[in-house]
N, C-alpha and C positions, 0 to 999 in steps of 0.2 A: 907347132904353129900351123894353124889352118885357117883358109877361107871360107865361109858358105856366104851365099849368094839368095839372099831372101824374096827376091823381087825386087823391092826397095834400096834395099841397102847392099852392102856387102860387110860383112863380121867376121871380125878375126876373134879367133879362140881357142882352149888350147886344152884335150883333156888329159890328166895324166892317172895313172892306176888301169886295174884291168877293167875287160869290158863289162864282168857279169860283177862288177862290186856295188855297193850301196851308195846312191850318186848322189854326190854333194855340187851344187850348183853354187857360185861364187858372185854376185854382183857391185864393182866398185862406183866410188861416188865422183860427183860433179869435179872435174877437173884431174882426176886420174886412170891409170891405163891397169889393165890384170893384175901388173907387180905390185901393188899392192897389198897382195894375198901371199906375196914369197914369206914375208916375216916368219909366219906360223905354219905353212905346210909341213913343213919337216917336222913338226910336234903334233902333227894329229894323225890318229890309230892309221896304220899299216891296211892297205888292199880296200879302199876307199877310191870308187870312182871321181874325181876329183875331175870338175869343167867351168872354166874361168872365158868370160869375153871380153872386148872392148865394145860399150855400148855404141852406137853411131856418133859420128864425129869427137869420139874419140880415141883413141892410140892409132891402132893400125887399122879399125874400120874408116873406111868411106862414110864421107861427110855430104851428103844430101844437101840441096838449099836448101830453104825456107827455113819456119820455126819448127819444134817440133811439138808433136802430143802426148801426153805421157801413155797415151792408147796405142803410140806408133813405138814407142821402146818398150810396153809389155809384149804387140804384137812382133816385134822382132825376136826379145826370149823366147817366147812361144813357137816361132817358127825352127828355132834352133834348137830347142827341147825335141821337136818333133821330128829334125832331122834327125837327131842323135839317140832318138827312142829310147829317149828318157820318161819314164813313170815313177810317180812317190818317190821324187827328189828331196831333201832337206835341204831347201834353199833360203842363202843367207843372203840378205840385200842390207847396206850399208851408203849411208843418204839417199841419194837419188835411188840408189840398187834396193834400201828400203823402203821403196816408193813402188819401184818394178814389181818386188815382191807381195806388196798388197796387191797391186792390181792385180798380176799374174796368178795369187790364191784365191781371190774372186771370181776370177773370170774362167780356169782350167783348175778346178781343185782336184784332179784325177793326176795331172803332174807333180801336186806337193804333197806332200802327207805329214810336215811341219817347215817352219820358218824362225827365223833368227832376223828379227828389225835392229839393228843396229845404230844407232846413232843416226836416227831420221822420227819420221812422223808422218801421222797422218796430214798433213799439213804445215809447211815449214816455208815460215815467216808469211810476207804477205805483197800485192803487186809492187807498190811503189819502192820497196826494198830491191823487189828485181830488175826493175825496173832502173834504180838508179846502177847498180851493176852492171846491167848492160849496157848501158850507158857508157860507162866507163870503160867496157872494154872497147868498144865501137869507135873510141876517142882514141882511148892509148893502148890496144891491144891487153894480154890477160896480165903484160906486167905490171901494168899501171896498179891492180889487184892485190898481188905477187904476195908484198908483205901482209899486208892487211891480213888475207886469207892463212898465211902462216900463224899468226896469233891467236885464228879461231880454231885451227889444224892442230896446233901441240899446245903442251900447256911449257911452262918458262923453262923448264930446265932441260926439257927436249931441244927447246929452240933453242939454245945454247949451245950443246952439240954439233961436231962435224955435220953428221949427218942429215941434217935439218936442209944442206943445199942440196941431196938428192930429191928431196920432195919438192923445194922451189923450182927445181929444174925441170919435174916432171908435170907440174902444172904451167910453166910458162910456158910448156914447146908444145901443148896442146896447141891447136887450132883452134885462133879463133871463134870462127863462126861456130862450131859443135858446141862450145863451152857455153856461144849465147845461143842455141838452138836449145836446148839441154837444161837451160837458167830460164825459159820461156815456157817450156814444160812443169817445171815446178812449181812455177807461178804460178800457172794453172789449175793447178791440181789440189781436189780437198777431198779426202780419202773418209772422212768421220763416219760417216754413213756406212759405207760399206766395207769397210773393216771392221764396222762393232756386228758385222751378219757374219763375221770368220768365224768357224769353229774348228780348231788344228792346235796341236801343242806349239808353244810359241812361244820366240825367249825373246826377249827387249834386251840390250848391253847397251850401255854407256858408259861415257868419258866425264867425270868430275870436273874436269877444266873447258869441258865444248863450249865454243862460243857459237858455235852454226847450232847446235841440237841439244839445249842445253837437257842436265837430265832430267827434268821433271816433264819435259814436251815429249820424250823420248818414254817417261812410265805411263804419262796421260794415254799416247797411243799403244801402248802396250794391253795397258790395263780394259781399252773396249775387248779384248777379246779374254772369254770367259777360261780359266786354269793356267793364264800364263804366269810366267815367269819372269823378274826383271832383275837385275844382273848390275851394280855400280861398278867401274874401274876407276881408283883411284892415279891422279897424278898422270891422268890421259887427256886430252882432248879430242877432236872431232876424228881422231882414224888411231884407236886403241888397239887394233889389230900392228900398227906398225911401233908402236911406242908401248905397249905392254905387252910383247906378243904371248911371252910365257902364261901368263893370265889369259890371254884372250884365247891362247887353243885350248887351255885347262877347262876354261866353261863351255866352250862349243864340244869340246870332248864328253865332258859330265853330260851335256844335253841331246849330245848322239846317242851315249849308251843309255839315256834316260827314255829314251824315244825308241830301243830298239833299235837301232840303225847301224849298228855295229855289235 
């Protein structure tokens, strides 16, 4: 567990493996913190630079006022890749995180040399959607949400399971404000354009049950970018990395050694 201190903000993050390994960058979605990425670590290849944050305003980074820009959460990756002299990363971004990750291979393609979009899009949903969630949380805080977002999070028989109150848990005790800083970003953001200019090996995964990213928005933005790959998990919803982990490290593994990366 570490701090860097960007100017802006302050990010907590956390790398594990050595330091001369092949760095895999990790970016979680709207309303969760790094552990999201425990599921599957223990199932991907041995001596993998592995570096996980919490974007601003959420887990243990510092939450900023105002709204935020999805130019202000690539320029924060960016400033932490830079601190940690990271180059041709394989960076996996996962809603928001694959939001981060188009922008961040746009704007620094000397730091990625491929990506993993994960159950996001070039664009996902539209304002008045985010709009009325924000709303909502401004009224009744993120648990007003809570359920809702579980529904579009797993698919039924996930949500059944014990374990389905670690993930309510870990998005109700977000903060707030980051969750609507963060949901105000999104809204913002229409990626079509400059994601169909990417040229990087590039893998799309999704979740058969997502109700946030469902799969076909998820192949649509896959598909602008020319030799990729897209990847369905079945009987997942919108976070397949915690509810099929066995599958979700099996293709991020095929697609590291596909890419050379290991």
């Amino acid at each position: 567990m570490r701090m860097f201190d960007t100017g802006d903000v302050r990010l907590h993050y956390r790398v594990d493996g050595p330091d001369d390994g092949p760095p895999v960058v990790f970016a979680n979605s709207l309303g969760t913190d790094m552990r999201l990425w425990d599921p599957i670590l223990p199932m991907l290849p041995k001596g993998l630079r592995i570096i996980r944050f919490d974007k601003r305003g959420h887990g243990l980074s510092s939450c900023p006022p105002g709204n935020y820009s999805m130019g202000s959460l690539v320029t924060d990756t960016e400033r932490l890749l830079d601190h940690l002299g990271v180059k041709e990363c394989v960076f996996v971004g996962l809603s928001i995180g694959g939001m981060i990750a188009q922008g961040l291979a746009v704007k620094r393609l000397d730091l990625i040399r491929a990506v993993v979009l994960s159950n996001t899009a070039a664009k996902i949903g539209n304002a008045e959607m985010w709009a009325e969630r924000i709303g909502a949380v401004q009224k009744g805080g993120i648990e007003a949400l809570a359920d809702a977002v579980m529904e579009r999070w797993f698919a039924a028989q996930f949500r059944a399971t014990p374990e389905l109150e670690l993930w309510r848990n870990m998005l109700a005790r977000q903060v707030d404000h980051g969750y609507i800083a963060c949901a105000a970003a999104i809204s913002g953001t229409d990626f079509y354009t400059p994601t169909s200019g990417l040229r990087l090996p590039a893998l799309g995964i999704a979740g058969s049950e997502d109700g946030a990213t469902p799969p076909d928005l998820v192949r649509e933005t896959i598909d602008l970018i020319p030799g990729s790959r897209f990847h369905l998990i079945r009987k997942a919803g919108h976070l397949p990395c915690a509810e099929q982990p066995e599958e979700y490290a099996q293709v991020l593994t095929d697609f590291l050694k596909g890419v050379g990366h290991v």
